[in-house]
Backbone bond lengths (Angstrom), bond angles and torsions (degrees), N, CA, C in turn:
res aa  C-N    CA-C-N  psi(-1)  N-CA   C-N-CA  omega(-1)  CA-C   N-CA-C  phi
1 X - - - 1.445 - - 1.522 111.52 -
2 X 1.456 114.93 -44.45 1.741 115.87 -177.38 1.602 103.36 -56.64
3 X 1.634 105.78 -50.19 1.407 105.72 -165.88 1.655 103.46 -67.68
4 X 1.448 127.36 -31.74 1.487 115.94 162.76 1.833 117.34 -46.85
5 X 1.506 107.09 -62.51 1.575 85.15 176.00 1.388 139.28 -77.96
6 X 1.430 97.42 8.42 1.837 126.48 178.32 1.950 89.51 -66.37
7 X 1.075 119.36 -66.91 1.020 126.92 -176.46 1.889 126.02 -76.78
8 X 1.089 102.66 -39.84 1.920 102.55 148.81 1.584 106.66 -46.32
9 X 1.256 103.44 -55.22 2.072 93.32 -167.73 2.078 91.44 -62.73
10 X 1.055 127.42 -56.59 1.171 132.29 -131.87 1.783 92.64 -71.64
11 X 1.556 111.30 -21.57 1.627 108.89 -178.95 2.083 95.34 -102.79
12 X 1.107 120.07 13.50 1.428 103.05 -156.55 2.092 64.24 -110.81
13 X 1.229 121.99 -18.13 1.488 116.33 178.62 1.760 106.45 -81.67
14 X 1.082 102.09 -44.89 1.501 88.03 -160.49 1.526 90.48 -82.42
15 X 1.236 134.77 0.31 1.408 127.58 168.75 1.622 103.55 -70.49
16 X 1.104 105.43 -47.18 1.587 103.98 -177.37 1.581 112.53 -60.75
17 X 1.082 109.05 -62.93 1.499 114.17 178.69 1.681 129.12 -38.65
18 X 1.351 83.65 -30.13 1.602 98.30 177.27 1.810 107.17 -80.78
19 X 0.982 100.58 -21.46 1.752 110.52 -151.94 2.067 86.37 -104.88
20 X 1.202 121.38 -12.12 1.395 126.80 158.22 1.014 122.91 -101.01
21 X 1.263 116.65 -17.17 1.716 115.84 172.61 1.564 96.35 -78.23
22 X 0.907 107.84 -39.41 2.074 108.51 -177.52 1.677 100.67 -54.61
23 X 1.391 91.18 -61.47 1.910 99.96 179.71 1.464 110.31 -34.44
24 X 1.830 116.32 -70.56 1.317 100.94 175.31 1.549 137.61 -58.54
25 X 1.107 116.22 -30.09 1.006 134.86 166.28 1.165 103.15 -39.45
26 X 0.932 130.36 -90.50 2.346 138.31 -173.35 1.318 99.26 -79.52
27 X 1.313 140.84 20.94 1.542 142.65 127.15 0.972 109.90 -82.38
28 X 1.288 152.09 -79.77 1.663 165.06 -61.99 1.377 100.72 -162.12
29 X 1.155 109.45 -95.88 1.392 127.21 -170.51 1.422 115.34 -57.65
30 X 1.481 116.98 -67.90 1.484 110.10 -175.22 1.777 116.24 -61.16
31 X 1.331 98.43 -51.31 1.670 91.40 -175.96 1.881 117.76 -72.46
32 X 1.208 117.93 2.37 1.447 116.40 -145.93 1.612 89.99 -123.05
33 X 1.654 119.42 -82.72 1.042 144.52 -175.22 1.925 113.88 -70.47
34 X 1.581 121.00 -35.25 1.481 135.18 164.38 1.397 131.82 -94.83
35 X 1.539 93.54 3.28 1.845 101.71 -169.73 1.756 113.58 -58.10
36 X 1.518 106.74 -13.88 1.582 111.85 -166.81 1.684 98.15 -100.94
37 X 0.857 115.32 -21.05 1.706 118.64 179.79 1.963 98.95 -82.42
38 X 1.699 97.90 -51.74 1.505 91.35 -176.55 1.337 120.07 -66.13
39 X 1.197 120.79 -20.85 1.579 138.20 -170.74 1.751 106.70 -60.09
40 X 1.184 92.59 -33.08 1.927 91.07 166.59 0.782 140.56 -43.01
41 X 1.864 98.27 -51.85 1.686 118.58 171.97 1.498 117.19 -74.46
42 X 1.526 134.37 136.31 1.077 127.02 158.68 1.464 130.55 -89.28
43 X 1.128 128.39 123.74 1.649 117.39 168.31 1.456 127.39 -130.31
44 X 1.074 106.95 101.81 1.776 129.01 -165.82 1.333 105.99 105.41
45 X 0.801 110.80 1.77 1.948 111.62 -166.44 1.341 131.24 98.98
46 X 1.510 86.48 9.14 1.565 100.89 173.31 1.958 105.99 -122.29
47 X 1.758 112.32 144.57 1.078 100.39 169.75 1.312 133.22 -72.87
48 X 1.381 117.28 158.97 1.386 110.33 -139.13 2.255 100.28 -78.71
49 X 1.365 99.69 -29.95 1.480 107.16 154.21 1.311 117.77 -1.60
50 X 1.750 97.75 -87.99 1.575 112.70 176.13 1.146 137.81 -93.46
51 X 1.854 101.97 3.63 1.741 100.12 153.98 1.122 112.40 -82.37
52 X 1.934 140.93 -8.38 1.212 141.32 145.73 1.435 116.56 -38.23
53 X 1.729 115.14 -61.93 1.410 99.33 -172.20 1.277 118.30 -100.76
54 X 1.359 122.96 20.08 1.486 130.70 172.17 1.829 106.44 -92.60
55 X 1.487 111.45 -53.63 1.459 103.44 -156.29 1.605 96.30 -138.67
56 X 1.727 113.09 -52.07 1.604 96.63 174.77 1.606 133.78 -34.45
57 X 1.872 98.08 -44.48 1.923 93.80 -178.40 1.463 87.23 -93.65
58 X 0.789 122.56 92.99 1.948 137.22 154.09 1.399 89.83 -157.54
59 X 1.687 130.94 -72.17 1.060 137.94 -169.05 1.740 114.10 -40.95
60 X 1.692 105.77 -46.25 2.020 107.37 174.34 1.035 92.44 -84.95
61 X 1.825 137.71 -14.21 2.020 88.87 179.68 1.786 103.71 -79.39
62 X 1.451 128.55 -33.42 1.016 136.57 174.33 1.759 105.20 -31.90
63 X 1.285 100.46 -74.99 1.631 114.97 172.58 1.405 127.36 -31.50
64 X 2.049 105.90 -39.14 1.158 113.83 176.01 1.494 103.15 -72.87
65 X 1.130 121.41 -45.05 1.168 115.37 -174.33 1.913 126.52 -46.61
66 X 1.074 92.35 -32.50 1.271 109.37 -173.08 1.511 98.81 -76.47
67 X 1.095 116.98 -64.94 1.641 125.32 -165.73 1.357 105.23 -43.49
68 X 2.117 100.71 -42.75 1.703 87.92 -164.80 1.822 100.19 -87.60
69 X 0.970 119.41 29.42 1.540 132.59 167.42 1.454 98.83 -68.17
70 X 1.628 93.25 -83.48 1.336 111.91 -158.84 1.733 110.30 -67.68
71 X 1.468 128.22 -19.76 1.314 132.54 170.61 1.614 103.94 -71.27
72 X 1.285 143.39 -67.64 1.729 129.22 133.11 1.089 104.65 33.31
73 X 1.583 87.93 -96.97 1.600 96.52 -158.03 1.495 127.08 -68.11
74 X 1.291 105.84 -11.02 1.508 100.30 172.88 1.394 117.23 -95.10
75 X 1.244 104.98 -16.36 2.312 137.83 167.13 2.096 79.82 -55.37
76 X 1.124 115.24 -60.95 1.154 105.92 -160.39 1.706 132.61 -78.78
77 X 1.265 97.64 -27.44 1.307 124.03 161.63 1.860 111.72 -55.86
78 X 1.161 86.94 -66.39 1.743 94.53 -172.79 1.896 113.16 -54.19
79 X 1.704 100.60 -19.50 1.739 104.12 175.04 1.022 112.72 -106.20
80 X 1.720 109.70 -8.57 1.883 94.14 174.92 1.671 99.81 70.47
81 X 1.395 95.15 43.49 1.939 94.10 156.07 1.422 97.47 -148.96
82 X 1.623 116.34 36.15 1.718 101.61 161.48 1.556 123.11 -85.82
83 X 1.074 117.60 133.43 1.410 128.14 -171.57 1.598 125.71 -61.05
């Protein structure tokens, strides 16, 4: 049983990590550090730069949120600790 939730925590981590590396990524990097490469592209009529740090990273943390919902619940299902 320990070594079952030894290994629930150890994927409920690298779920996170992955799901924060995305976060910084479309926080950090693209709008901050890539805004002059993205700025080329347009989307809506705006370059894509500052539709990154205006509305795109709002739109993936929302998204993240969701994903790491539904990754949860199936994390939880598969160990037999859903509530």
């Amino acid at each position: 049983m320990e070594k079952d939730l030894k290994q629930y925590w150890l994927r409920n981590l690298k779920l996170l990590l992955v799901l924060l590396g995305i976060w910084f990524l479309v926080g950090y990097v693209l709008p901050i550090f890539l805004v002059n490469q993205l700025n080329h592209i347009r989307m809506g009529g705006f370059p894509l730069g500052f539709w990154f740090a205006q509305q795109g990273s709002i739109y993936v943390f929302v998204a993240l949120i969701f994903v790491y919902c539904a990754a949860m619940r199936k994390l939880d299902r598969e160990f037999d600790v859903e509530e």
